[in-house]
mmCIF file of the C-alpha atoms, coordinates in Angstrom:
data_MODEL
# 
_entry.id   MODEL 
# 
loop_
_atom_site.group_PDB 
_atom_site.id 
_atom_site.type_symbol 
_atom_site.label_atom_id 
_atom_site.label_alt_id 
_atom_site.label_comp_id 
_atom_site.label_asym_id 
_atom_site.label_entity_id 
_atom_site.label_seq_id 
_atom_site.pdbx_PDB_ins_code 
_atom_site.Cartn_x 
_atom_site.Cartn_y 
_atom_site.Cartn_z 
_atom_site.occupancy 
_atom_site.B_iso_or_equiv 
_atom_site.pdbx_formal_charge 
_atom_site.auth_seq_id 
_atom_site.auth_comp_id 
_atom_site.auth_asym_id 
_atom_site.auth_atom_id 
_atom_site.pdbx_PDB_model_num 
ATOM 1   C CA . UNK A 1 1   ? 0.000   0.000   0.000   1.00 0.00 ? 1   UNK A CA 1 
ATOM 2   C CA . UNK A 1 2   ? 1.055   3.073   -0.925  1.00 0.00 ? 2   UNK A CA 1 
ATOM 3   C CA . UNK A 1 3   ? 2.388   4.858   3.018   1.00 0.00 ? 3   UNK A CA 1 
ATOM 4   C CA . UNK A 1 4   ? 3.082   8.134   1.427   1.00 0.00 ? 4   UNK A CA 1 
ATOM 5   C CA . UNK A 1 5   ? -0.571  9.295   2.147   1.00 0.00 ? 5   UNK A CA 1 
ATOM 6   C CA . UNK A 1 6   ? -1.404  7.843   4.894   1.00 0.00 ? 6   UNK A CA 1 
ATOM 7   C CA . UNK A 1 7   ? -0.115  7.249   8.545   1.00 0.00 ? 7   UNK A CA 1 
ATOM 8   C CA . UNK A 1 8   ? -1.606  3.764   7.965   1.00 0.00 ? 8   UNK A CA 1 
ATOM 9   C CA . UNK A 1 9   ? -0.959  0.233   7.579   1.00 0.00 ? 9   UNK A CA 1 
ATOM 10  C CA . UNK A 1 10  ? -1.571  -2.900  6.066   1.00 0.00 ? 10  UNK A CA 1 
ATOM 11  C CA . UNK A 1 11  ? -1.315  -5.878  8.978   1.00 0.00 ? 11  UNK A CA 1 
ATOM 12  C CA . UNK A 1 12  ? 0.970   -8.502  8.694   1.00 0.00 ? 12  UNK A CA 1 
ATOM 13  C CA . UNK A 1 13  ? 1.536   -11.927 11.120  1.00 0.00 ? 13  UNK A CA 1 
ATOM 14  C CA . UNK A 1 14  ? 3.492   -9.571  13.286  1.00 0.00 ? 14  UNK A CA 1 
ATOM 15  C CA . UNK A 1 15  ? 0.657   -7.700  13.753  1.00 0.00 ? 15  UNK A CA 1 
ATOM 16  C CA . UNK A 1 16  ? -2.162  -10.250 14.418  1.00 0.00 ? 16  UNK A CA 1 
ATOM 17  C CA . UNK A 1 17  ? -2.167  -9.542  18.126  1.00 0.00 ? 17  UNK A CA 1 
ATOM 18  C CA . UNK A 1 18  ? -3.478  -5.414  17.619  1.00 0.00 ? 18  UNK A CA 1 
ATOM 19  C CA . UNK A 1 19  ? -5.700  -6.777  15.343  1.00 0.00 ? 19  UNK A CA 1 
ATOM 20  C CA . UNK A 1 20  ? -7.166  -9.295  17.454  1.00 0.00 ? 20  UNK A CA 1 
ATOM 21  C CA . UNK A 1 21  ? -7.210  -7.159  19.908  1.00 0.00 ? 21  UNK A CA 1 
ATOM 22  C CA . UNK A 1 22  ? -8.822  -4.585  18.538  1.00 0.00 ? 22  UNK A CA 1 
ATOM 23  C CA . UNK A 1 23  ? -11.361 -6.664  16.742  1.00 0.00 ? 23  UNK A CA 1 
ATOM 24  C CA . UNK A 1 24  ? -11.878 -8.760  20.363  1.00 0.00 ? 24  UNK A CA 1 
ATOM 25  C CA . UNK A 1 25  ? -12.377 -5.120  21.853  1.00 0.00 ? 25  UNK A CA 1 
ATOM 26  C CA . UNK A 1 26  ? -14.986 -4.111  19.485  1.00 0.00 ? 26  UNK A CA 1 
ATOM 27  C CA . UNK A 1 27  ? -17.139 -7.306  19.628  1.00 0.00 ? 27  UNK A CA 1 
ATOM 28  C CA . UNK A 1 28  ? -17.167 -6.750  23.510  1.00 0.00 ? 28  UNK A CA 1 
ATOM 29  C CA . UNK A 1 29  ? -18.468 -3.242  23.202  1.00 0.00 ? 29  UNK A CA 1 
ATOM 30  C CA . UNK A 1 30  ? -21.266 -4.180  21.571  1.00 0.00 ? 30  UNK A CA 1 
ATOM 31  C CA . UNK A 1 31  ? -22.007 -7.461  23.234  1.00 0.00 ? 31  UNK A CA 1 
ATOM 32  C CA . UNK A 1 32  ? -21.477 -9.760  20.185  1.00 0.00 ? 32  UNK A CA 1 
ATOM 33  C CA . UNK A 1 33  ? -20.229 -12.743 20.891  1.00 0.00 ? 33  UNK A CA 1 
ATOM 34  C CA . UNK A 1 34  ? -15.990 -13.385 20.956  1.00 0.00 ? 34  UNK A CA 1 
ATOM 35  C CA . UNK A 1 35  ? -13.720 -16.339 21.395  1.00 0.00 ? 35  UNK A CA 1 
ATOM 36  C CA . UNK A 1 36  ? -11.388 -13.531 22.912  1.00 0.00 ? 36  UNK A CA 1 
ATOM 37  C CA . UNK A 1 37  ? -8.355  -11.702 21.535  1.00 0.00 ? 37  UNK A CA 1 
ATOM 38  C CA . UNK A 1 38  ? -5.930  -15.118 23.189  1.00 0.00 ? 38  UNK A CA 1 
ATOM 39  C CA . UNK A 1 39  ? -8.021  -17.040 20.535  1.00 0.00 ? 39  UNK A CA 1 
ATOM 40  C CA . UNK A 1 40  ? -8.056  -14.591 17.306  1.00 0.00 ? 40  UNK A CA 1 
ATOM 41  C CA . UNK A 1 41  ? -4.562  -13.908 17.523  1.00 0.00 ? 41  UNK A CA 1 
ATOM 42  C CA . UNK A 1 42  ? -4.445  -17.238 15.098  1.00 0.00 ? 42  UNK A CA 1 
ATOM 43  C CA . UNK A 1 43  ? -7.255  -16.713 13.383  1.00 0.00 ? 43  UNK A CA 1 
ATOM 44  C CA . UNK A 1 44  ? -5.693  -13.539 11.964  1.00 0.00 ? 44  UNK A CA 1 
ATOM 45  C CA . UNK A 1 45  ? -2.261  -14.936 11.421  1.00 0.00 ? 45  UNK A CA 1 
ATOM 46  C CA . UNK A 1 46  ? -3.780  -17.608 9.521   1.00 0.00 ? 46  UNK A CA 1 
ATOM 47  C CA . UNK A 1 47  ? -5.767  -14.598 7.534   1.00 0.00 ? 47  UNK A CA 1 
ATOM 48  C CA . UNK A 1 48  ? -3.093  -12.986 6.598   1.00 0.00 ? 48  UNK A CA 1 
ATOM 49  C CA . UNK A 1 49  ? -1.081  -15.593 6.119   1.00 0.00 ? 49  UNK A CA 1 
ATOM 50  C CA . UNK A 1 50  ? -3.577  -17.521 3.327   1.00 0.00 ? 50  UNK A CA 1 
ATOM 51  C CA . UNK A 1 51  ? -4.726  -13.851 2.634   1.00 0.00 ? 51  UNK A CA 1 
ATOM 52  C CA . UNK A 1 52  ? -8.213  -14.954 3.637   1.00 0.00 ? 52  UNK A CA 1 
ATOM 53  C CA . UNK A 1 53  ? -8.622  -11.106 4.553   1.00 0.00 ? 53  UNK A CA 1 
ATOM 54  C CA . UNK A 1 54  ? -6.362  -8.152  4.567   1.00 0.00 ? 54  UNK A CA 1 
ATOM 55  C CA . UNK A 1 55  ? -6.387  -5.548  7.484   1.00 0.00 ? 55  UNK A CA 1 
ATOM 56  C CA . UNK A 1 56  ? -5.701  -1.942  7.525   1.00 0.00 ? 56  UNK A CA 1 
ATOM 57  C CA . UNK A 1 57  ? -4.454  -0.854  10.973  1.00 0.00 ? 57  UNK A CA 1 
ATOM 58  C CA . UNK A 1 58  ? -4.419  2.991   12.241  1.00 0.00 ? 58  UNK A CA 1 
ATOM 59  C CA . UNK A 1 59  ? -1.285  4.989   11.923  1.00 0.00 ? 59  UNK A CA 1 
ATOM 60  C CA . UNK A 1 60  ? -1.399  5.154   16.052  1.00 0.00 ? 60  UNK A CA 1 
ATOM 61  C CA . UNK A 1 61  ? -1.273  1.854   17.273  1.00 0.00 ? 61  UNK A CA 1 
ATOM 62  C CA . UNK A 1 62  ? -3.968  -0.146  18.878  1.00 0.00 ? 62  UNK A CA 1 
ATOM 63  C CA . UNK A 1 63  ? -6.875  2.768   17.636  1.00 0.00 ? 63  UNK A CA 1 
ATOM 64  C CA . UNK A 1 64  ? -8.603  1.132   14.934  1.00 0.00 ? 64  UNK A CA 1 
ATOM 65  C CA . UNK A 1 65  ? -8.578  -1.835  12.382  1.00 0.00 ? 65  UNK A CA 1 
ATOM 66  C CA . UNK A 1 66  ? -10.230 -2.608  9.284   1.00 0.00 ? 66  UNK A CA 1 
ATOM 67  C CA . UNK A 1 67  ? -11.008 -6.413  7.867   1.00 0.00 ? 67  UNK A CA 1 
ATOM 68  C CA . UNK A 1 68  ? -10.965 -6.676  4.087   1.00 0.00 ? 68  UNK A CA 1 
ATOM 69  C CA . UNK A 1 69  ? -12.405 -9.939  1.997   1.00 0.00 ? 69  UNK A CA 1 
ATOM 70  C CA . UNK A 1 70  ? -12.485 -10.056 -1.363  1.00 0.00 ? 70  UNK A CA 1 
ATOM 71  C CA . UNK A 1 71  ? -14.324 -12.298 -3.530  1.00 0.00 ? 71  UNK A CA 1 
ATOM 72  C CA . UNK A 1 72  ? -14.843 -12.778 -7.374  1.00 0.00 ? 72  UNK A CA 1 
ATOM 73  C CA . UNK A 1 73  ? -17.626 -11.228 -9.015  1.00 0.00 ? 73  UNK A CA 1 
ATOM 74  C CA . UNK A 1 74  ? -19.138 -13.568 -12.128 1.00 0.00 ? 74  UNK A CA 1 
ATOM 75  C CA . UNK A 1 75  ? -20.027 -11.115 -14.305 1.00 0.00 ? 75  UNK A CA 1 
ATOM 76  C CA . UNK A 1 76  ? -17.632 -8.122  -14.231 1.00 0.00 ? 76  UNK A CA 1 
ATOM 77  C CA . UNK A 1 77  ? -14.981 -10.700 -13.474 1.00 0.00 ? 77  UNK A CA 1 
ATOM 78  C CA . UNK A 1 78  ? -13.231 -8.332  -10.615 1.00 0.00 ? 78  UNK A CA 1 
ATOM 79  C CA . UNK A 1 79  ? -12.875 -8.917  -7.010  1.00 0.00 ? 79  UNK A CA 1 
ATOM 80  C CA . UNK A 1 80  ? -15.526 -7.217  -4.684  1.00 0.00 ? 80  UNK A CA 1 
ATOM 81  C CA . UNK A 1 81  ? -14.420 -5.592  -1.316  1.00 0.00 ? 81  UNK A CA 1 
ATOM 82  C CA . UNK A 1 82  ? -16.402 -6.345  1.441   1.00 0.00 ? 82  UNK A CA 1 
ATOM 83  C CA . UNK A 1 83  ? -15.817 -4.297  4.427   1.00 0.00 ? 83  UNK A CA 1 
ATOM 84  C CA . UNK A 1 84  ? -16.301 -7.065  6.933   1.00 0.00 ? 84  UNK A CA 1 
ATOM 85  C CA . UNK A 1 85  ? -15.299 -5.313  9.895   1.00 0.00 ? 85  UNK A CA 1 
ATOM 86  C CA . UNK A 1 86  ? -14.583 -1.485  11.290  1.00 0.00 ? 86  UNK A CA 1 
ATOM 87  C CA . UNK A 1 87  ? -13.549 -0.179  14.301  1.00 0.00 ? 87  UNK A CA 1 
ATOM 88  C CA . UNK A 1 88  ? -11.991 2.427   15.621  1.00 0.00 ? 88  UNK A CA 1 
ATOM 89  C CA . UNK A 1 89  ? -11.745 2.679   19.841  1.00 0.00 ? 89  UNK A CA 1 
ATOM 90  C CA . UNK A 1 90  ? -14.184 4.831   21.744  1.00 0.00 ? 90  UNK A CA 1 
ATOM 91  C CA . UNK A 1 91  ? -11.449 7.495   23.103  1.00 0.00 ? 91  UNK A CA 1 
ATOM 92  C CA . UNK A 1 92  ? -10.247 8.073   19.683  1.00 0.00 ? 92  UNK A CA 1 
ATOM 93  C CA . UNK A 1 93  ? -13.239 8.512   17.797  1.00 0.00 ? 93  UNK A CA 1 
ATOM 94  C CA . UNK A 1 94  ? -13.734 11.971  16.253  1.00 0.00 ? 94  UNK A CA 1 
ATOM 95  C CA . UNK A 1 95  ? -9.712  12.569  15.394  1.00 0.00 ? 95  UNK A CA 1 
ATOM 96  C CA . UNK A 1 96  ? -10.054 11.542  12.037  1.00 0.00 ? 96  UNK A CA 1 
ATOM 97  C CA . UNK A 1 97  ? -8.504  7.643   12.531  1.00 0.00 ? 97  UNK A CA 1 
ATOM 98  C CA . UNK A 1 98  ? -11.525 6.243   10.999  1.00 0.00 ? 98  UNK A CA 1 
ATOM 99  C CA . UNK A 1 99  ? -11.259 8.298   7.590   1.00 0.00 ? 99  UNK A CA 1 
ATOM 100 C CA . UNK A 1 100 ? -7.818  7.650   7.437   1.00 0.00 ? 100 UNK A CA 1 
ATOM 101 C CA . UNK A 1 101 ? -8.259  3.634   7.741   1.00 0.00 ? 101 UNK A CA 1 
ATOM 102 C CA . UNK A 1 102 ? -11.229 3.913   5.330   1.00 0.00 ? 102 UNK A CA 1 
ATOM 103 C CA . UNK A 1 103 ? -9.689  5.832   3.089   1.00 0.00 ? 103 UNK A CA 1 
ATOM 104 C CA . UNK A 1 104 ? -6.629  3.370   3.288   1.00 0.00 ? 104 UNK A CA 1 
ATOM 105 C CA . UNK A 1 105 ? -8.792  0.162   3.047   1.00 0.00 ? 105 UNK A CA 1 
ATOM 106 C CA . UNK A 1 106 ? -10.604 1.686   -0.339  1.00 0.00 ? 106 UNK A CA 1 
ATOM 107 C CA . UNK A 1 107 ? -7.055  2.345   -1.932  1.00 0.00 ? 107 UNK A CA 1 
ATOM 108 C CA . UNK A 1 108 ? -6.062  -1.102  -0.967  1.00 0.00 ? 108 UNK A CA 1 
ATOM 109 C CA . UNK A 1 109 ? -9.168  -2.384  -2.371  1.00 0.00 ? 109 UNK A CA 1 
ATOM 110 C CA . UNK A 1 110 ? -8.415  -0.550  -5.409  1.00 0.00 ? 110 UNK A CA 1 
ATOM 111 C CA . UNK A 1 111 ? -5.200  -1.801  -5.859  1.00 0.00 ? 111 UNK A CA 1 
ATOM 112 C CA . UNK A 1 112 ? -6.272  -5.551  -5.555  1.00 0.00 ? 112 UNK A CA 1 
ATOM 113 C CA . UNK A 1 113 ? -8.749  -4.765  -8.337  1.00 0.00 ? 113 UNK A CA 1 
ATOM 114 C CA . UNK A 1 114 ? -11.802 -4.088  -6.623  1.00 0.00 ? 114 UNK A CA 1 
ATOM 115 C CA . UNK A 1 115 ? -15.137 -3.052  -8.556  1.00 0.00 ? 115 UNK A CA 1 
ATOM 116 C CA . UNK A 1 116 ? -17.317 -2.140  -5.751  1.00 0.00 ? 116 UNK A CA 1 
ATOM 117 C CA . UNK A 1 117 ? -16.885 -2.068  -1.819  1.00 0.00 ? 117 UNK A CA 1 
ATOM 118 C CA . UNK A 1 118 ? -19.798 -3.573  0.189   1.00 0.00 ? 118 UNK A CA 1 
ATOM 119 C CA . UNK A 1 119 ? -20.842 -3.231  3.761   1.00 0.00 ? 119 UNK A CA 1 
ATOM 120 C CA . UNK A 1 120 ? -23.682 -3.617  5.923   1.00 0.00 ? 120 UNK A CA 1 
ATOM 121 C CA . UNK A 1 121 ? -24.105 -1.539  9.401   1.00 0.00 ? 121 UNK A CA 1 
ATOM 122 C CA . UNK A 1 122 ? -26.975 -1.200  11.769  1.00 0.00 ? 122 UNK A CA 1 
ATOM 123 C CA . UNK A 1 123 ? -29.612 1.343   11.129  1.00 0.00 ? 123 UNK A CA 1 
ATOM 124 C CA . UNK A 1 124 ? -29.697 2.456   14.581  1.00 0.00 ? 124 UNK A CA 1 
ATOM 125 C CA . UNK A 1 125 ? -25.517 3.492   13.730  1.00 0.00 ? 125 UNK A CA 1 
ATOM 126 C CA . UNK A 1 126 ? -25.602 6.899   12.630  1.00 0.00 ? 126 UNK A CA 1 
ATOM 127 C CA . UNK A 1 127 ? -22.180 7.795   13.387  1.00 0.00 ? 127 UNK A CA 1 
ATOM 128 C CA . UNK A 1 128 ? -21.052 5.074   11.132  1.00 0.00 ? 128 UNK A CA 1 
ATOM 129 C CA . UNK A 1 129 ? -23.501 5.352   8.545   1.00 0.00 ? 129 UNK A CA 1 
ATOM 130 C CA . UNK A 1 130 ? -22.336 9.511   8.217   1.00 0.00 ? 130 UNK A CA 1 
ATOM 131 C CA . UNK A 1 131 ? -18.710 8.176   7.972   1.00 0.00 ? 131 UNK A CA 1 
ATOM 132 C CA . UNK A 1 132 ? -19.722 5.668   5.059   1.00 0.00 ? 132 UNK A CA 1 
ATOM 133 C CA . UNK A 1 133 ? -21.709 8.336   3.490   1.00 0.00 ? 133 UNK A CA 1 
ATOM 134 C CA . UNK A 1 134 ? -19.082 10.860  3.610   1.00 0.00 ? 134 UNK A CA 1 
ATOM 135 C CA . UNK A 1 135 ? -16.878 8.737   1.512   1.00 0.00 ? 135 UNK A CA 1 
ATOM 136 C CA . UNK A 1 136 ? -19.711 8.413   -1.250  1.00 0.00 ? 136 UNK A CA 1 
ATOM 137 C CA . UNK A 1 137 ? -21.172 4.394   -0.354  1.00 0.00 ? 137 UNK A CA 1 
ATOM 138 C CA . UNK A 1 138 ? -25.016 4.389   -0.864  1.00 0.00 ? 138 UNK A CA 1 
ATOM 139 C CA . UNK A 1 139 ? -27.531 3.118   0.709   1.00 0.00 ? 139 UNK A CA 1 
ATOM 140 C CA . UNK A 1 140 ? -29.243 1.276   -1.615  1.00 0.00 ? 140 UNK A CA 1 
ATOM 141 C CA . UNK A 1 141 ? -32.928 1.510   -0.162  1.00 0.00 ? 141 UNK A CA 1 
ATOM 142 C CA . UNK A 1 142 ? -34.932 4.704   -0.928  1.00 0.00 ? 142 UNK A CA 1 
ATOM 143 C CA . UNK A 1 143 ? -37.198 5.834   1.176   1.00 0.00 ? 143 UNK A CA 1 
ATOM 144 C CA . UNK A 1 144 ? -40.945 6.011   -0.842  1.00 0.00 ? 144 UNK A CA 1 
ATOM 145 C CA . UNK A 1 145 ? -39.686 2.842   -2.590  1.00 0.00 ? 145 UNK A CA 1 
ATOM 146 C CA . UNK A 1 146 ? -40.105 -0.211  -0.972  1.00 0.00 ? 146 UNK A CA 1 
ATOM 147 C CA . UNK A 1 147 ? -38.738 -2.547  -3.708  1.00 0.00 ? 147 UNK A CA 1 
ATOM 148 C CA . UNK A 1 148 ? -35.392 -1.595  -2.637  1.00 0.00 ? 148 UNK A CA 1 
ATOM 149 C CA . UNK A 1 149 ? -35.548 -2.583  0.938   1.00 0.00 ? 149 UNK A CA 1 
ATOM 150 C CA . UNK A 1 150 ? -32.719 -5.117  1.653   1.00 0.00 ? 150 UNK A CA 1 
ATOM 151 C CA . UNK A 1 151 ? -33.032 -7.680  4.390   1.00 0.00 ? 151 UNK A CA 1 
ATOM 152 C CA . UNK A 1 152 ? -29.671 -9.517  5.985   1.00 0.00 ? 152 UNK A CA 1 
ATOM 153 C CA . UNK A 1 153 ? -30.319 -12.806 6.699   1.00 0.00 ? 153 UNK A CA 1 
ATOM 154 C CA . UNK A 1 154 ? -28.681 -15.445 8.591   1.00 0.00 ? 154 UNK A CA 1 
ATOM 155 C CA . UNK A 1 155 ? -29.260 -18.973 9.799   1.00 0.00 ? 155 UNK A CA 1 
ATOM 156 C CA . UNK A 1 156 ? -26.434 -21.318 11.922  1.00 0.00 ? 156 UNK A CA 1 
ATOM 157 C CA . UNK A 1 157 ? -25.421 -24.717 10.145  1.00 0.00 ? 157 UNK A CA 1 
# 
């Protein structure tokens, strides 16, 4: 990834533990379930490792983390960017971190290929949704139009 613009960075295995950390620390605060950051540390080696996902870090350290996937689209026959996870930490929000590791994440996207970057984020988060808005993602439901409601769904196996 290009550094010059950003006080970012891309994670790699030496990294795993902020990132688990950070990603343990963000499922806590909003009482999802977590196998704990002890746990993830391996799960994100092997990520990076097998480049299962790519993360963008903050520029600070331990402030905020992105989680990249990327998966082949049929018909335009480039990767798409899902945004799987963001987070920056509660006593840093508001100092820009967040646009910075966005802003890194959609360059890195870019420079894997990417068409499109999706995500998906609670209604009820407005701070978020203002963030992704900012950098130009739509939401793809229009109010007055109920044909383009989306629904997430999701059942355990």
């Amino acid at each position: 990834m290009d550094t010059s613009r950003t006080r970012c960075r891309v994670a790699g295995t030496a990294e795993a533990e902020e990132v688990a950390e950070l990603l343990d620390r963000f499922q806590r605060e909003f009482d999802e379930p977590t196998p704990g950051a002890g746990r993830l540390v391996e799960r994100v080696r092997t990520h990076v490792a097998t480049e299962l996902s790519v993360f963008v870090l903050a520029g600070p350290e331990h402030v905020g983390v992105a989680q990249l996937r990327f998966r082949d689209h049929l018909f335009t026959a480039r990767p798409v960017c899902l945004l799987e996870e963001f987070y920056v930490v509660p006593e840093q929000r508001g100092r820009g971190h967040g646009s910075e590791v966005l802003d890194a994440a959609m360059r890195v996207a870019r420079q894997r290929g990417a068409a499109t970057m999706e995500l998906g984020t609670a209604f009820s988060d407005s701070a978020a949704r203002a963030v992704y808005e900012k950098f130009g993602f739509t939401n793809l439901e229009r109010e007055g139009r109920p044909e383009t409601r989306m629904l997430y769904y999701e059942r355990e196996l």
